[in-house]
C-alpha positions, 0 to 999 in steps of 0.5 A, a space after each residue: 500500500 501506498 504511504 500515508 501522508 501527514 500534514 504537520 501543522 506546527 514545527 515547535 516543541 511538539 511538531 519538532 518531537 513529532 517529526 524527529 520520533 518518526 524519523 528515528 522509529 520508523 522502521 519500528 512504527 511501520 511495522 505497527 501500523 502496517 504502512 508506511 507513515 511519512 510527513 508530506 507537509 509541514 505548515 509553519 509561521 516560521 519556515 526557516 525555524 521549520 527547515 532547521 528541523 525538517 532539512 530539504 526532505 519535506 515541503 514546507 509552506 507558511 500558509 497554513 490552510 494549504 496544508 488542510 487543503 491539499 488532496 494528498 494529506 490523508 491525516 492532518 496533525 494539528 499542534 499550534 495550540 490556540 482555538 482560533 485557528 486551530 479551530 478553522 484548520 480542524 474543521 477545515 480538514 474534517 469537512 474534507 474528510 482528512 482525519 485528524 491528530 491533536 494536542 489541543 486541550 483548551 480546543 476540544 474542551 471549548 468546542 469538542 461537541 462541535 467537532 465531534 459532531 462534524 468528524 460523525 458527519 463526515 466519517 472521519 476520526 478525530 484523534 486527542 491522546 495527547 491532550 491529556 497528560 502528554 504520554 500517559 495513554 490515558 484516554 486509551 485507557 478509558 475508552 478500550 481498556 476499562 470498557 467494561 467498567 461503570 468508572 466511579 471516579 477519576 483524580 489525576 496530577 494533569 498539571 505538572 508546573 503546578 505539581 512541581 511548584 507544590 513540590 518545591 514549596 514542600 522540599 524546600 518550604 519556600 514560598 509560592 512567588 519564589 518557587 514560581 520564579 525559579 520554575 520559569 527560570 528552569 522552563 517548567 512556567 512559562 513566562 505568563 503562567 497563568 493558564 497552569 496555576 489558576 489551574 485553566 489548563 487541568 481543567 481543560 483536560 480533566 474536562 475531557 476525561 469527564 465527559 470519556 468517563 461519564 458518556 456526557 457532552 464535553 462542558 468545560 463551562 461547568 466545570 469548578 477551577 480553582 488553582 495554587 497560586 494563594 497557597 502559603 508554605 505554612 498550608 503545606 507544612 500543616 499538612 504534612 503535620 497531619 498526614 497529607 501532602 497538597 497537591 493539585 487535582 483534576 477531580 470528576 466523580 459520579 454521585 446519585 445526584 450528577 457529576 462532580 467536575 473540578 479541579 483545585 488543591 487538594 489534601 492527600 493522605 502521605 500513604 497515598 501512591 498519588 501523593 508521591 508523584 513530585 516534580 513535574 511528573 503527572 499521574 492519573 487514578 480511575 477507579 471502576 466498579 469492577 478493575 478497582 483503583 488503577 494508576 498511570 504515571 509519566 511525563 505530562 509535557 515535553 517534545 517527545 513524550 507528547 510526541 509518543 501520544 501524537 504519533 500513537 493516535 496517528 498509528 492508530 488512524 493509519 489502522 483504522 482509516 479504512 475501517 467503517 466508522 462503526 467499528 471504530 472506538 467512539 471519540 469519547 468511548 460512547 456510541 453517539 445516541 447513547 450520550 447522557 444528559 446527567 447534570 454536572 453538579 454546581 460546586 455548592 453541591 459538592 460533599 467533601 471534607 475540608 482543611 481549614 486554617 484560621 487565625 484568632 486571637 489566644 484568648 479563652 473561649 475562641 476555640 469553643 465559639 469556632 466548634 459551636 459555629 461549625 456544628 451549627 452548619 452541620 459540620 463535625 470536626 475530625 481532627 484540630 491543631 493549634 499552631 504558632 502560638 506565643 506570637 506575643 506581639 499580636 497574642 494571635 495563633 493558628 487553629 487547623 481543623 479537619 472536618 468531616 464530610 459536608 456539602 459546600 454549600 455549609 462549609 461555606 454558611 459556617 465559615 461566613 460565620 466564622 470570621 464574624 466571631 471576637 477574635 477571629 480574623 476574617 482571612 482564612 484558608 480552605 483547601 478540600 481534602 480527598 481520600 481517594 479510595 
């Protein structure tokens, strides 16, 4: 059979990756795929950046759009980012009927619905393992390999400037601002880092996850997102006081009630494998009714780590291109009619327990006064430290609470209440805790 032909949209980090595995493996990826797998085109802003990378062996163009358009392309690997163009490019590809590869996240988490939609209209397959924890396969994960399961909840490390930001703040109890600083003088932040550290970024992928897990339509405007950036040293050093490490979590779990969708710190029992992945590293735990709780770890981003997934995906189209579209794997593991309509819950409804930290003055009956205002929300204390006292210039100390479970809603009530009390003030910190099991 004749080969098959990539358009490489994007030569950076990612296209560069791309190109480079292929060339070295593809003797290797040839014999997976059962046909040979060559990139034809490559569409880059930079065409000298690109024939750096590609040397005189592959066209090259700056208009973008030639490289969906042109009739020789069979797969177009789209790793430009962003969700305007990237959004024409896709489109353009799939209304003629080239199939696709992406990386793109924050594109399918914004307008998967209409994608996937317009790939089933055309019979074509739109291919996104590597937009989620770059070379873990997760998605392959779920869609194939825990099928048979009815998936309860999945809790993943999606993020992993956060993940080694909370790392080096726990190693080295330094601050946020400085950690920060020294993650983008290494290259794990970029320069505005404010899509990883609001926690933009593991939303857009827990998003995804969701919606493969559940069989619902992808909504990334429901989901909660909340990211690191007000954690101090001390949270972290508390916790790991009370047995548990913070760490950022994408979190999307079935109740009777709908899906929870959300992504925030979160408190880890230490004994938790999770709670071990540091530095930049991902990982990912789904657990299902019948395989139980099961773990994938490796690196989230990086050229060929991503590359890994992007290549992966295209192997996988070159099998199934000429397959009838109903023997292929679902784009998000559910056949189409069979999508749900299950609400994605408001946070206010959310049940969890809680980490609190509040700061009062030391003085006689402030620690009653907080215990009496909780139980008055509904809320039972699991376990309580006073830190930090004989602060005598301000006689002030700080009390931590574990609580038991309790939907957010009342967690809210109470802590309004909280800070209206004699002797508390009125900042406090909040981070949700998981047990995961």
């Amino acid at each position: 059979m004749k080969p098959v032909k990539v358009g490489l949209l994007g030569i950076g980090t990612v296209g560069s990756g791309t190109f480079n595995v292929l060339e070295r493996n593809r003797e290797e990826i040839t014999r997976r795929a059962g046909r040979r797998i060559e990139i034809a085109l490559v569409g880059a802003r930079s065409t000298e950046k690109a024939r750096a990378v590609v040397g005189d062996r592959v066209e090259i163009t700056s208009d973008l759009r030639a490289v969906v358009t042109n009739p020789d392309i069979d797969i177009v690997v789209e790793v430009i980012g962003g969700t305007t163009l990237a959004k024409e490019l896709i489109m353009a590809a799939i209304v003629r009927g080239k199939h696709v590869v992406t990386a793109n996240k924050a594109l399918l988490a914004l307008h998967g619905n209409e994608i996937f939609a317009a790939a089933r209209e055309n019979n074509v397959i739109v291919a996104f393992e590597a937009a989620v924890a770059g070379c873990i396969p997760t998605i392959k994960a779920l869609r194939e390999g825990l099928a048979a399961n009815r998936i309860e909840w999945i809790a993943g490390i999606i993020n992993g400037t956060c993940n080694f930001i909370l790392s080096e703040m726990r190693a080295k109890g330094l601050a946020f601002d400085d950690v920060l600083a020294e993650a983008q003088r290494l290259g794990y932040a970029e320069a505005d880092p404010t899509f990883d550290v609001e926690g933009i970024d593991a939303g857009h992928k827990v998003t995804l996850l969701s919606s493969i897990a559940f069989g619902i339509p992808v909504q990334f405007d429901r989901a909660y997102v909340e990211g690191i950036t007000k954690l101090g040293a001390k949270d972290i050093q508390y916790a790991e006081e009370l047995g548990y490490r913070i760490k950022l979590l994408g979190l999307t779990r079935r109740t009777p009630d709908g899906v929870e969708l959300r992504v925030h710190p979160t408190l880890i029992p230490a004994e938790r494998i999770i709670a071990s992945v540091d530095g930049a590293m991902n990982a990912i735990l789904i657990k299902g009714d019948a395989a139980g709780v099961t773990m994938y770890y490796g690196a989230g981003a990086g050229s060929e780590p991503t590359a890994s997934a992007v290549l992966a995906d295209v192997i996988e189209v070159t099998r199934l291109m000429r397959a009838e579209p109903e023997e292929r794997v679902p784009y998000l593991a559910f056949q189409p009619d069979a999508m749900s309509d299950v609400r994605v819950l408001p946070m206010a409804d959310v049940e969890t327990s809680y980490y609190l930290r509040v700061r009062v003055k030391d003085q006689v009956g402030v620690l009653a006064d907080i215990a009496r205002t909780l139980a008055d929300s509904g809320i039972s204390i699991d376990a309580m430290l006073q830190k930090g006292a004989g602060d005598h210039e301000n006689n002030e100390t700080d009390i931590v609470i574990l609580t038991h479970r309790t939907r957010e809603r009342n967690f809210d009530a109470a802590t309004a209440a909280l800070v209206k009390l004699p002797g508390v003030r009125t900042e406090f910190t909040r981070i949700r805790r998981e047990d995961l099991v």
